[in-house]
Every structure is written in structure tokens, then in C-alpha cells.
N, C-alpha and C positions, 0 to 999 in steps of 0.2 A: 504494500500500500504506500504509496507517495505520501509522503510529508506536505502540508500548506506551506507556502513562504513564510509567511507569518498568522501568528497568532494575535487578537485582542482581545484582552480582557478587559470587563468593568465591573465595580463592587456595585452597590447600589440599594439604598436605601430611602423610598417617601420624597424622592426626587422625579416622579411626574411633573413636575413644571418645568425641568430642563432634557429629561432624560430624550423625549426624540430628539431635540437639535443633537445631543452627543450618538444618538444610534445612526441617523442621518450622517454626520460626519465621516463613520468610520466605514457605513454601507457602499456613500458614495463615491467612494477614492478609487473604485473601479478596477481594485485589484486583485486577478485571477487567483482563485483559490484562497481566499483571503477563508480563514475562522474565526468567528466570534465568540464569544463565551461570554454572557452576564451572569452573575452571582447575585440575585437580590436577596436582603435581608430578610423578606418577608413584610414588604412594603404594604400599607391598609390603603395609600392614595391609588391613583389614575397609573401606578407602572408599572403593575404586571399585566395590565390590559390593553398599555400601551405596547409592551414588549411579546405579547399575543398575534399584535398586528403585523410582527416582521419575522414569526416564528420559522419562515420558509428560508431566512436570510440569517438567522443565525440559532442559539441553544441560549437556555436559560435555567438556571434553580428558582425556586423561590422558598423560604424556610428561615426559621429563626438560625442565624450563624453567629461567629464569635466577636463580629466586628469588622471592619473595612482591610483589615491585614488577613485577617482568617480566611475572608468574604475573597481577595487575591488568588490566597494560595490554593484556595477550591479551583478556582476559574485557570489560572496555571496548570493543574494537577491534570485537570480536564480534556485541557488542547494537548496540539503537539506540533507545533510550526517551528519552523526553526526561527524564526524571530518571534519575540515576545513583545510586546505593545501593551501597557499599562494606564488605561484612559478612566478616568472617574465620570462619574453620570453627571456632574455639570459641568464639566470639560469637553471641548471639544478639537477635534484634529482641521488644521490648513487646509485645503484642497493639494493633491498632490503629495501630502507627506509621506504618506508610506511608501508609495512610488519611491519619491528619494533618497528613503531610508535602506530597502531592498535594494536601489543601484547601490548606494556606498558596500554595502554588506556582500554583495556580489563580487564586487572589484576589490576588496579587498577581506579575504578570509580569513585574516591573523587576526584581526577586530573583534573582540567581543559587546562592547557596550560602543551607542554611538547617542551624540544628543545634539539639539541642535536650539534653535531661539522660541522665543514663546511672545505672549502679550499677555498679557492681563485683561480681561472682558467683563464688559457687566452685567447685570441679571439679564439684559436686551441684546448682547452681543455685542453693546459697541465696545470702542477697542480705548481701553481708559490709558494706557500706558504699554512700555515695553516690559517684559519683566526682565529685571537683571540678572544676566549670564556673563560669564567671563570663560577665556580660551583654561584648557585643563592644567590642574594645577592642584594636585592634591593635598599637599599644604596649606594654599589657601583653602578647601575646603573644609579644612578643619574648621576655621574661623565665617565662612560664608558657605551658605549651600545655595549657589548661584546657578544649579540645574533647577528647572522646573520639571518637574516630575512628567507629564504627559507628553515631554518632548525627550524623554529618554526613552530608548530601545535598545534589550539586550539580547543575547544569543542563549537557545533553551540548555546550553552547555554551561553558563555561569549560573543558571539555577542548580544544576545538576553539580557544580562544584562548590558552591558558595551557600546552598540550603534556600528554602521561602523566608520572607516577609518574617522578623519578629511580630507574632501576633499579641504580644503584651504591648506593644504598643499602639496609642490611641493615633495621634498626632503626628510622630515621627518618622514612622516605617518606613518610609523613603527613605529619610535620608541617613539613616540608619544604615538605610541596605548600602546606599551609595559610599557609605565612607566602609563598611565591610567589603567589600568588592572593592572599591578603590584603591586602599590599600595595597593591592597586587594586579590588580589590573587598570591599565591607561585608558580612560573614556577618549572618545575623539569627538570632537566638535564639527557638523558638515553644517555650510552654509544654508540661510533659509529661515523662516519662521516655521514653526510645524503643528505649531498649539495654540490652545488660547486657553486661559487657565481664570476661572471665572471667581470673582470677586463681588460678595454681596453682606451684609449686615448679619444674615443667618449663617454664612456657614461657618466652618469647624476654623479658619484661618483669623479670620477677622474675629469671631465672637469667643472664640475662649484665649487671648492672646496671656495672659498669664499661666495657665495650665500648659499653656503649646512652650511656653519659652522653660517651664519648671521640666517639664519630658526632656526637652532638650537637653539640658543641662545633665541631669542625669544621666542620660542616654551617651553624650559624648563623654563621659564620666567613666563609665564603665567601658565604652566601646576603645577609647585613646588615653584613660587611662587619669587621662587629665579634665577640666572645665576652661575651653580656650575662653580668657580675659573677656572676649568683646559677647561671648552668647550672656555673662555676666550683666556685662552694661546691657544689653537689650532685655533682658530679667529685667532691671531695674525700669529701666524704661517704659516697657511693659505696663510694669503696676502704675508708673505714673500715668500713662494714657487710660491704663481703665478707670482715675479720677477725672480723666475731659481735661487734662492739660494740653495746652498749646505748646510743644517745642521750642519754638519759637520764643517763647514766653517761660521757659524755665525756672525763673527765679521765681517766679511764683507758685513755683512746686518744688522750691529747693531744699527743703528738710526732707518731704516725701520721697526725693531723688538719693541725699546722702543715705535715709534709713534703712532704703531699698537694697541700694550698693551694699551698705554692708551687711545687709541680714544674706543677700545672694552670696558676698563673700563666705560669712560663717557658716552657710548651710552647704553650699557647694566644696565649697574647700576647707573648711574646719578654722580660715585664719582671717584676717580682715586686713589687708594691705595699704598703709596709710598712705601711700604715695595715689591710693587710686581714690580716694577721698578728696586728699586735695587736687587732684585733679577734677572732681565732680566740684569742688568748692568754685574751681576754677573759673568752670563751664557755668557755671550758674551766674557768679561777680561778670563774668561776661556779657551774658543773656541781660542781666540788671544794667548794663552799660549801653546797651545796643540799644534799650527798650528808651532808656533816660535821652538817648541823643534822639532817637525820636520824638519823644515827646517836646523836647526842644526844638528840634527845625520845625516840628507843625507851628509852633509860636510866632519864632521868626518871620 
């Protein structure tokens, strides 16, 4: 029996309001033998009846599972393409991506993982920003996870050496798996947008941003051993945005800022570094200067 080129998978949970534009996306790319696999959680909305309507074009579970990592490794376990495609139900793929993804993967066989650019989109599709990627660089991934997750694609041989998805993780799973694979194997960056990676008030990115940066922290914790500095500072940060602070306006949330700092310092790393204090003292006397010379030229 021949092998698909590639495989897609999607987790999927109570996302009928996005889930066709993401089945649509991956249907339409018009690639022979393409597999699909959805994992739904056991949705009560509009998406198992939406996912009914394409049953000729692709497979689906639907069932209570362990979570959106679990929900993965089902949908993986399932296929068997030799490229793997990892698309969430309100994410959606380019026109053309997997096309480009299958030529890089063709042309060059020593490749296991390949990624390429994204955008960020909003509940309506439009295109709010690009999201940030940088050329590979596993070191820096320590400190930034500048893949966006639906514009990666790996080979079903770095599951088969590298294991599925931690499914104890809520939040992280990705990037989790990217810095475990990373580690020993080189991502390659092809040109191109491939994704659009969707950005709205409910979901797991934007509404739990303290829980997401606390997994984090943990997570690189145990995986590298260490807590790099800067997922610290976005901890802190973090909690000051879920008070409705302005950035911008920092000093106005500058005790909230140092307490953060250093409660992320004692709980992550057991010590509180006063150089990174005064460096938050810093950012903040700053923020109070910038605000004050404003305040002055509107007078003038």
C-alpha cells in the first residue's frame, strides 16, 4: 500500500465557528493523496456536523480525549504520510502551502522538520500582523519560540524517533516538542507564508497569558534544565497585563512589575537576582520619564 505524501492532522474542540475555514484550507490545497485526520474532543456545538459534511474528504473521532496534545497524538497515531502537518481548528493553511512544503521535502531528503512564515489573523480572517519568525537558530530558541506552530512540518520518522506530543501539557506542546527535536535536529526555514495563526479574546493564547507563560517556565525548566532570563521577564509581564496595564505606561504598574520579577525569580529558580531588579527599576524610572516629557511638550 503506498504511503500519502503527507498527512494532517487537527485537534478540535467547540470550534464550529472556525472549524470549516480551517477544513477548507487544508481540503483545498489540491494535493494528491493528501490525509486528513480530525481528533475532536467530543464537541456539543455545530462541529461534528460540520465535519459530517466533508466525511468523503477526510476521517474523524469524536469522544471525550485527554486534551489538545492527546487529541494530536491520536490523529498522528492514525495517519501514515510521510509528512506530518499539524493544523489547529482555528488555524488555517496559505493557498499553496503544502505544495511547497512536499517540493522542499522532495528535493531535499536529509531534512527532517521544515517551517516557514505565518500571520496572525483575526476571528474574520483579516490579516492583523506578521507573526514573528527568525532564520534557525537553536539557541535562540531557547529564549524565543519564533516558529509558529501551523507553519511547521515534520517527517513521520522524527515522531518515530523523538516520541508524540507531551500530553501533560496544556499550553506548551509545541514548543516543547520543538526545543526536544531541536536539540539534534536542524529545522530549515523555506520561503513563503504558509499559515495564518488566529488570534481572538477566547482563545487559549491571548486569555490565559499567565498560566501559558507559568507552563512555560516550567516546561523549559525541566526540558534545558535551566529558566532562560527573558521567559522570566514575560512571566512578569504577563501578570502585569492581566491588570490592563499599558506598556507603555509602566510606571504605573511598577511595584506590580518588580513583585512579579521577583516572585518568577524565587519560584523558577529558587534565587532573586538583584541586578534584574534594578534593571526593572530601571525600565520603569524610564517609562516615568518618557510619560513626564510628554506631558510637557502637550503644554508647550
Amino acid at each position: 500500500m503506498t504511503r500519502p505524501p503527507i498527512s494532517v492532522v487537527t485537534p478540535s474542540f467547540n470550534q464550529g465557528r472556525f472549524i470549516e475555514r480551517t477544513l477548507r484550507s487544508v481540503l483545498d490545497q489540491g494535493v494528491p493523496g493528501l490525509e486528513y485526520f480530525v481528533a475532536d474532543g467530543g464537541s456539543n456545538d455545530e462541529t461534528v456536523a460540520i465535519l459530517r459534511r466533508f466525511e468523503d474528504r477526510l476521517r474523524f473521532v469524536s469522544g471525550r480525549d485527554g486534551g489538545q496534545a492527546a487529541a494530536v497524538n491520536t490523529a498522528i497515531a492514525a495517519t501514515s504520510g510521510e509528512v506530518i502537518g499539524w493544523l489547529n481548528s482555528d488555524d488555517v493553511y496559505a493557498p499553496g502551502a503544502l505544495a511547497a512544503v512536499l517540493a522542499y521535502f522532495d528535493a531535499h531528503p536529509e531534512t527532517d522538520v521544515v517551517y516557514g512564515d505565518a500571520q496572525h489573523i483575526d476571528a474574520d480572517d483579516a490579516v492583523i500582523e506578521p507573526y514573528y519568525t527568525e532564520d534557525w537558530d537553536f539557541a535562540r530558541l531557547a529564549d524565543v519560540c519564533y516558529l509558529c506552530q501551523p507553519a511547521v512540518f515534520f517527517r513521520r520518522r522524527v515522531v518515530e524517533r523523538f516520541g508524540p506530543l507531551d500530553a501533560d501539557l496544556r499550553y506548551c506542546m509545541d514548543y516543547e516538542y520543538w526545543l526536544r527535536v531541536g536539540a539534534e535536529v536542524p529545522f530549515v526555514r523555506i520561503p513563503g507564508v504558509l499559515a495564518g495563526s488566529r488570534l481572538y479574546e477566547t482563545n487559549k493564547t491571548l486569555g490565559d497569558r499567565v498560566p501559558v507563560h507559568v507552563e512555560i517556565a516550567r516546561m523549559t525548566k525541566r526540558r534545558l534544565g535551566r529558566v532562560p532570563e527573558r521567559w522570566i521577564w514575560n512571566y512578569a509581564y504577563a501578570v502585569v497585563d492581566a491588570r490592563g496595564a499599558d506598556r507603555a505606561r509602566i510606571h504605573r504598574h511598577g511595584l506590580t512589575l518588580l513583585l512579579a520579577l521577583a516572585w518568577g525569580y524565587l519560584r523558577f529558580t529558587g534565587r532573586v537576582p538583584l541586578r534584574e531588579l534594578r534593571r526593572a527599576f530601571w525600565s520603569i524610572k524610564d517609562s516615568w520619564r518618557r510619560a513626564r516629557a510628554a506631558r510637557e511638550g502637550a503644554r508647550a
